[in-house]
C-alpha positions in Angstrom: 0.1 -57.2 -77.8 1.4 -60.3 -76.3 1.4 -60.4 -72.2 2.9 -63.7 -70.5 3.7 -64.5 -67.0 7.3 -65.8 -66.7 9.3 -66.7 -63.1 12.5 -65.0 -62.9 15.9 -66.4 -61.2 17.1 -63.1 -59.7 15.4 -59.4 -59.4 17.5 -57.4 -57.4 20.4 -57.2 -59.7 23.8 -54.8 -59.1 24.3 -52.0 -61.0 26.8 -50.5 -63.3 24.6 -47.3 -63.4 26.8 -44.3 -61.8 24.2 -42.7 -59.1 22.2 -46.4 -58.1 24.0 -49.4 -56.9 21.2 -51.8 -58.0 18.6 -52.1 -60.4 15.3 -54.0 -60.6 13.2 -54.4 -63.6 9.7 -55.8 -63.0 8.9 -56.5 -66.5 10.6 -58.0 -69.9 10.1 -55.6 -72.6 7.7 -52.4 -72.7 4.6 -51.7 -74.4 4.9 -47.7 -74.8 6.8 -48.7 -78.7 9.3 -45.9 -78.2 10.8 -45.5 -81.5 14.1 -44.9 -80.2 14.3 -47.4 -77.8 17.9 -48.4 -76.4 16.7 -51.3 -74.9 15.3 -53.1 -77.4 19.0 -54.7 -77.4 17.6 -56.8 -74.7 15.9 -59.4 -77.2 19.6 -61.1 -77.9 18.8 -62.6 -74.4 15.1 -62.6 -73.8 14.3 -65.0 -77.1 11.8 -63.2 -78.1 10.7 -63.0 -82.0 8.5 -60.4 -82.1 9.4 -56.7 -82.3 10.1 -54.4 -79.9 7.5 -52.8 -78.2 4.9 -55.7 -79.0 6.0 -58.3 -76.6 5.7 -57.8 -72.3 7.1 -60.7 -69.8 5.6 -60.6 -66.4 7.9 -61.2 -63.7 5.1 -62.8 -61.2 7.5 -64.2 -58.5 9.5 -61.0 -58.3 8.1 -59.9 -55.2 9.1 -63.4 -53.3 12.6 -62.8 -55.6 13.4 -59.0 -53.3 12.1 -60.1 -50.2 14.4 -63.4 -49.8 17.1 -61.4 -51.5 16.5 -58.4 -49.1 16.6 -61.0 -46.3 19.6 -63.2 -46.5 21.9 -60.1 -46.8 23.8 -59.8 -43.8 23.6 -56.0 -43.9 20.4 -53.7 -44.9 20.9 -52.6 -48.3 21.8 -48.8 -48.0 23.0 -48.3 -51.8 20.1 -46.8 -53.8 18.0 -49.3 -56.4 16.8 -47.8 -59.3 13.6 -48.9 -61.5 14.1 -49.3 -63.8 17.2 -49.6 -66.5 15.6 -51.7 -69.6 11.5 -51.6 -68.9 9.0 -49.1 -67.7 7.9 -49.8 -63.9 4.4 -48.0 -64.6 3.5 -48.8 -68.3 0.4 -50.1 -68.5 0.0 -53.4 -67.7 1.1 -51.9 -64.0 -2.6 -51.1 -63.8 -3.1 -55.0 -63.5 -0.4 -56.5 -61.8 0.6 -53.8 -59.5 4.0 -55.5 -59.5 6.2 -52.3 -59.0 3.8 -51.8 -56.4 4.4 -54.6 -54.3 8.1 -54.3 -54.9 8.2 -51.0 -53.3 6.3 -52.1 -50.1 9.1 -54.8 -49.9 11.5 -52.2 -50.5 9.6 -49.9 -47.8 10.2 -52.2 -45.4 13.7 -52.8 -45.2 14.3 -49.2 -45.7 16.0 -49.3 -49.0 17.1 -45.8 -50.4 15.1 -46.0 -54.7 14.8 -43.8 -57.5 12.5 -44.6 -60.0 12.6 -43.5 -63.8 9.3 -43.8 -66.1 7.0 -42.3 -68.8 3.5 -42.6 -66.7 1.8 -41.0 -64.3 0.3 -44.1 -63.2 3.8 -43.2 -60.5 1.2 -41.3 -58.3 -0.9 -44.1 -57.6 1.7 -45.1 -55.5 2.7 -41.3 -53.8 1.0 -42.8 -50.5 4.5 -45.4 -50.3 7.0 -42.9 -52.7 6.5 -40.0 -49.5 7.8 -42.7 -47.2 10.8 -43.4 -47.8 13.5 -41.6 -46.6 15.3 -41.4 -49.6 13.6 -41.2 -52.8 13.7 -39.8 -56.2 11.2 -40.0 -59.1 11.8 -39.0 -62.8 9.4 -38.6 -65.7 11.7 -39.2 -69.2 10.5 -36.7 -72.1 11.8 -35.2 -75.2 9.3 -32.9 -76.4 6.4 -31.1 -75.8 4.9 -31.6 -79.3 2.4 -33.7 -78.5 2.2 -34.5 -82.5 5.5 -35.1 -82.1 5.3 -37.5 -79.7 2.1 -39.9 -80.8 4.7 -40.6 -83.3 7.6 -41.3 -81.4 6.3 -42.3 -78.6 3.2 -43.8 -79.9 1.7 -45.6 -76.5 3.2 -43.1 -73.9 1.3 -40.5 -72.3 1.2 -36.9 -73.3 4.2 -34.8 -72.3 1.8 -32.2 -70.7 0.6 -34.8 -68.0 4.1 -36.1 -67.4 4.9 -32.6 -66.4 1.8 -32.7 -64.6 2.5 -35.4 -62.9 6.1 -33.9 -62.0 4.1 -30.9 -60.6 2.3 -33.1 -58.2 5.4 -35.4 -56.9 7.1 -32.0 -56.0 3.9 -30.7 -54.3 4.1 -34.5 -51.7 7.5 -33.6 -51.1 9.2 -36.1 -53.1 12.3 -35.2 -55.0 11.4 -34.6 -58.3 14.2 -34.7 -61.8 13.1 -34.7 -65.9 14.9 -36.7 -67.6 15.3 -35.4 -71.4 15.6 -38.4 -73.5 16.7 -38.5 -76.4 17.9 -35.3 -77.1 17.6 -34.3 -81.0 19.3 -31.3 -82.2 17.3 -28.6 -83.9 13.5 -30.9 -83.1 14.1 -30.9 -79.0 13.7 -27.4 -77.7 15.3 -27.2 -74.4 14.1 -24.1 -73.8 10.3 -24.2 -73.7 10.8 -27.8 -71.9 12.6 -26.1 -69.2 10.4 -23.3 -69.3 7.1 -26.0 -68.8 9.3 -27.9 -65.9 10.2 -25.0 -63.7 9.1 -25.4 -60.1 8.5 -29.1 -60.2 11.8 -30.6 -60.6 15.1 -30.7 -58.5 17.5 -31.7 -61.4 17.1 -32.3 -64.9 19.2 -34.7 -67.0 19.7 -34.9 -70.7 20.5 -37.7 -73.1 21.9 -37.7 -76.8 20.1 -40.7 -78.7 22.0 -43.5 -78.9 22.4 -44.8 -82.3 23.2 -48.9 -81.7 20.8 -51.9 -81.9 19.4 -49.7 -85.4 17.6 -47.1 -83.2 18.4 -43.8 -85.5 16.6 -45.9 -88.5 13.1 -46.0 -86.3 13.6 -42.0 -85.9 13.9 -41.4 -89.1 11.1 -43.3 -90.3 9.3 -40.8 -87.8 11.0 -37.7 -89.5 
């Protein structure tokens, strides 16, 4: 697996996303080697050679990045910033760096309304900031609860029993909680038993049809 530290131009960057105004992704790539992956698209402007999944860029001057952009802006930022849209804030290597830590303590700060989106609970490390904010919302993305399933399509993401876990504990701190069922895969995703696992510790829940571009469908089949 290849890590690098790289400094970034921008890191607060506006959305086109329908329920967050802005978006901030602390890392190039992700390590969890979703086969599925929409993102992967993302190497047409990263330069990267290597295959999806096997490649991470480290955005070490992000937190400098969000507090000079959180500072020159005449107004507070009131429209919600979401992490993250094309990496996971808490994969792995967030054990290390701690950089969507540090981002949120900016983002505490100057009051900025977040929603995060990830596959870890390495998210409650950081419950002692997330129950700060006054507006905050955390999802945990599944598709399954076959954890055979899942070590296939998801072969370096935690199991789906401690995402829902971890789900169960946001709720219980008072945070506002949503699943996020992605992708969806008639007649293999059972909606049913996941929403029969995720009742009483989420507020919404969200589901997502694969998307089939950038030769995603081919990496699922090779699963199936």
């Amino acid at each position: 697996m290849g890590v690098k530290s790289i400094y970034a131009k921008s890191i607060l960057q506006k959305s086109n996303l329908p329920d967050a105004g802005y978006v901030i992704n602390p890392y190039v790539g992700c390590v969890h080697g979703c086969v599925y992956c929409y993102a992967r698209f993302m190497k047409r402007f990263t330069g990267h050679s290597e295959d999806w999944g096997t490649f991470l860029d480290v955005k070490v001057n992000a937190v400098d990045l969000l507090r000079e952009q959180l500072t020159r802006r005449r107004e507070p930022l009131k429209e919600t910033v979401f992490l993250s849209s094309v990496t996971d804030p808490y994969q792995p290597p967030e054990k290390k760096y701690r950089l969507t830590r540090s981002l949120l303590e900016v983002l505490l700060e100057h009051e900025v309304p977040i929603s995060i989106l990830t596959k870890s609970d390495l998210v409650l490390r950081d419950v002692d900031l997330l129950e700060r904010f006054e507006s905050c919302s955390v999802g945990l993305s599944l598709m399954t609860l076959d954890e055979d399933l899942t070590r296939h399509m998801e072969p370096r993401a935690i199991s789906p029993a401690k995402r829902v876990a971890a789900l169960r504990t946001l709720w219980d701190h008072g945070i506002r909680t949503y699943a996020f069922v992605s992708p969806y895969l008639p007649g293999i995703t059972e909606l049913d038993k996941l929403l029969e696992a995720l009742l009483g510790s989420i507020h919404e829940i969200g589901v997502e049809a694969i998307n089939t571009s950038g030769g995603n469908w081919r990496g699922v089949e090779r699963v199936l």
